[in-house]
N, C-alpha and C positions, 0 to 999 in steps of 0.2 A: 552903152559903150563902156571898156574898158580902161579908166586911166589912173597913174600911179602916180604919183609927186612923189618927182629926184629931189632928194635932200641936195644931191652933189653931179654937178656937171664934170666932175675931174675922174666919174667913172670908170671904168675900164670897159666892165658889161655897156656901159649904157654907148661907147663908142665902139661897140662890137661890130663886126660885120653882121647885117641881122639873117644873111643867107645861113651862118654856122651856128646862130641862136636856133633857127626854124627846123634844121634837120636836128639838133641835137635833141632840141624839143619833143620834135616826133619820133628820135628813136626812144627815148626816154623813157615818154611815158607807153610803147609800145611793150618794153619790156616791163615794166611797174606793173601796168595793167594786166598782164598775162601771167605776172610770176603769182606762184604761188608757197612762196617761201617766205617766212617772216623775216628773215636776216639779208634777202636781197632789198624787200620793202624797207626796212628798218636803214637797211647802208642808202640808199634811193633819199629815205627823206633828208638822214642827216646831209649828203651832198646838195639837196636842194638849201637846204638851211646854209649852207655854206654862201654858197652862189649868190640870196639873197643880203647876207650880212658883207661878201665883197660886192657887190652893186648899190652900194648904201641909200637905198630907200628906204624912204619914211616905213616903220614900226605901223606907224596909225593905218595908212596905205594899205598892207599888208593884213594886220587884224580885224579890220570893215571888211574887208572879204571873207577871210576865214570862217567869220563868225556866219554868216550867210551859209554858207558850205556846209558848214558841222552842225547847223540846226538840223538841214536833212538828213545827217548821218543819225544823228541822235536818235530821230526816229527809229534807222535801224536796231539802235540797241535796246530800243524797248520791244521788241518783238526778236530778232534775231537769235539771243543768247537762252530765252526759253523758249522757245518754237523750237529749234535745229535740235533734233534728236543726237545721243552721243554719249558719252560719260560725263557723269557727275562731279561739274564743279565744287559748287557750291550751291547754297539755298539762302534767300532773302524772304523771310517772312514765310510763307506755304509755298514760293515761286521757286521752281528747281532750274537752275544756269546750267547747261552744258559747257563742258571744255571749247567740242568743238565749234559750237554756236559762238561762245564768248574770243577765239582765233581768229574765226572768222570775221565776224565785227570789226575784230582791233585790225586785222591783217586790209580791210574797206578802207577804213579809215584813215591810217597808215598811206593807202594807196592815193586817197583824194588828195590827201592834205599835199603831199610828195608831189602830185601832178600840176596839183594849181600854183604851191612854189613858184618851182621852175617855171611855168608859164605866166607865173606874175613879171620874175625877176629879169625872165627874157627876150618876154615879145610886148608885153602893155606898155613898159619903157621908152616902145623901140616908135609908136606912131605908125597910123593907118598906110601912111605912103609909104614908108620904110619896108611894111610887111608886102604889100601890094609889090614892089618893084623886086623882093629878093622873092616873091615867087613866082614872077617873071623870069628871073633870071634861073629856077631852081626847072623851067619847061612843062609849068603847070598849065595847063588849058587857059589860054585866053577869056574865055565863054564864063569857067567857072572862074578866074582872078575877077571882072568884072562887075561876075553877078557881087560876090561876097563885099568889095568896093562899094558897088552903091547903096547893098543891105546896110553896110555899115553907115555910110552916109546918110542916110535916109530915114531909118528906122527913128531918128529922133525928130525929124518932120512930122510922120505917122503920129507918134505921140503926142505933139504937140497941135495937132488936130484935131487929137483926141481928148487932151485939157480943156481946148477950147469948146468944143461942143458941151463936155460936163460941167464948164463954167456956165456957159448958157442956159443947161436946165438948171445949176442952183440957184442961179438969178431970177428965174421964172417957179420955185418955189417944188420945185421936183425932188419925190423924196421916193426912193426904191422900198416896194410892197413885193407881196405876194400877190396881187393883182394884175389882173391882165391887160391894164392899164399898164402897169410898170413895164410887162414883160413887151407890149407894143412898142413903148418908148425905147427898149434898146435895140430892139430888132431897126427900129428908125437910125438910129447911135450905129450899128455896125452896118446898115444901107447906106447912110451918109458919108460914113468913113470911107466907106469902100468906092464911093464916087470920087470923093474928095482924092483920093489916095492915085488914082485911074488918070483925073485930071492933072493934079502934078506928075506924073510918070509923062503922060504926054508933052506936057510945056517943059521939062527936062530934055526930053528926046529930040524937040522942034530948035531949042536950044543950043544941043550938040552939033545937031545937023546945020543950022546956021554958022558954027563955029566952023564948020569944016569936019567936023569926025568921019571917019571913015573906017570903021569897028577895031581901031587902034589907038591905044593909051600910048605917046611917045615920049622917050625919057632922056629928059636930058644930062642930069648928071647918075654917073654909073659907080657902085661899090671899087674901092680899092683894094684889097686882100693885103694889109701890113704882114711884120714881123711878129707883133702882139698880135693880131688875130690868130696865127698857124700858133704859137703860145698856147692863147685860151684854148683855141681848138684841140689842137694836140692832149690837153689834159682833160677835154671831154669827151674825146675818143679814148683815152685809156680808161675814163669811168665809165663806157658805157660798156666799154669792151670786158671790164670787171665782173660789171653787175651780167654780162652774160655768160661770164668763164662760168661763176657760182651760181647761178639758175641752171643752165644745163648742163652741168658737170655733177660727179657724184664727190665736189667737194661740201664741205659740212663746218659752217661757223657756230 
C-alpha cells in the first residue's frame, strides 16, 4: 500500500476535498499520458512539482518512490535511444543514439515522473477511506468501490501469510534449488496460500454478514465543498484546461 508522511497538518492539499484531488488526478494524467509534446510534458511535470512543494510532504517520502519508478525507466534508455530508428544524435563508443529514440525516452520519463507526482501529492495523503467515500460520491460502481477497498485492505494479509509460511521453511532448513524438490515446495507455498487466502475471504464474508451488511458501505460523515476548495480547484481547472488549449491547438512553446 501506498503511504506518505505529512511533514505539516496545516496543509491546504492535504485538507482538500479528495473528490477535486480524484478528478483532477484523472484528468491529469489523461492528458500527460496521451500528449505527445515535450513542452505540454515538461509544463505537466513542473505543475506537479509545484503541487508537491505546496502540500509539504516529506522530500524522503517522495524520493523512495521515485527512485522505484526510474529504475524501470532506465531500463528504457538502454535500449530505447539506440534501438528507435531516426536521425543521428550522437554516438557513445561504437553505439549510435537517435534523436528520436533519445525524445522519446525523455518525453516516457517526463510522462511517469509528472503522473506519480501528482498522484503522490493527491490521493496517498488523502487515506483508503477518504478515496473510497469520494468515489462514492463521484457515481462509481458500488461492485468495483468495494472490490478495490478490500484489495487494498487485504492484500497485506495475503503477504503476511505469505512471510509466515517462508519463515516456516527457513526454520526447517529450506533452501531454493533448481531441483524439483524446490520447485514442489512452492507449488505447495502457492496451494497453501491460496487456501489460506479462500479461508479468510470466507470468515470476512461470515463476519460482515453477522454485522448486518447488506452489499452497502454507509457513510456517515459526508465531504463539505469550502471556499478554499472551489480556490484550489478553480486553479486546477485552468491547468488542466492549459495543458489542453497547447496539446490540441497549433499553438507552439
Amino acid at each position: 500500500m501506498v503511504r506518505v508522511e505529512i511533514k505539516s497538518k496545516d496543509s491546504l492539499l492535504l485538507r482538500l476535498d479528495t473528490r477535486i484531488g480524484l478528478i483532477y488526478v484523472v484528468l491529469f494524467s489523461i492528458i500527460i499520458a496521451v500528449s505527445d509534446k515535450i513542452s505540454v510534458v515538461a509544463f505537466g511535470l513542473l505543475s506537479s512539482f509545484f503541487l508537491f512543494l505546496f502540500s509539504r510532504i516529506r522530500w524522503f517520502s517522495l524520493l523512495h518512490r521515485l527512485v522505484f519508478v526510474n529504475i524501470f525507466i532506465a531500463f528504457l534508455w538502454l535500449i530505447l535511444p539506440f534501438s528507435m530508428p531516426g536521425e543521428l544524435f550522437f554516438s557513445i563508443w561504437k553505439f549510435n543514439v537517435t534523436k528520436e529514440g533519445f525524445m522519446y525516452s525523455l518525453l516516457i520519463t517526463l510522462k511517469c515522473n509528472a503522473i506519480v507526482i501528482t498522484s503522490i501529492t493527491l490521493l496517498s495523503s488523502q487515506g483508503i477511506f477518504r478515496l473510497v467515500h469520494a468515489l462514492s460520491h463521484l457515481k462509481i460502481s458500488n461492485k468495483i468501490i468495494y472490490l478495490f477497498f478490500l484489495l487494498y485492505r487485504y492484500v497485506d494479509v495475503v503477504w503476511n501469510e505469505y512471510l509466515s509460511i517462508k519463515r516456516a521453511l527457513q526454520i526447517r532448513g529450506f533452501k531454493f534449488s533448481t531441483s524439483l524438490h524446490s520447485y514442489k515446495t512452492y507449488a505447495y507455498v502457492l496451494a497453501t496460500l491460496f487456501v489460506r487466502s479462500y479461508n479468510r475471504a470466507e470468515n470476512v464474508h461470515k463476519a460482515m454478514l453477522c454485522r448486518g451488511f447488506n452489499g452497502k458501505f454507509w457513510i456517515l460523515n459526508h465531504f463539505k465543498l469550502g471556499y478554499k476548495d472551489l480556490i484550489i480547484g478553480s486553479g486546477m481547472f485552468f491547468n488542466i484546461l492549459f495543458l489542453t488549449i497547447v496539446q490540441w491547438s497549433k499553438i507552439i512553446f
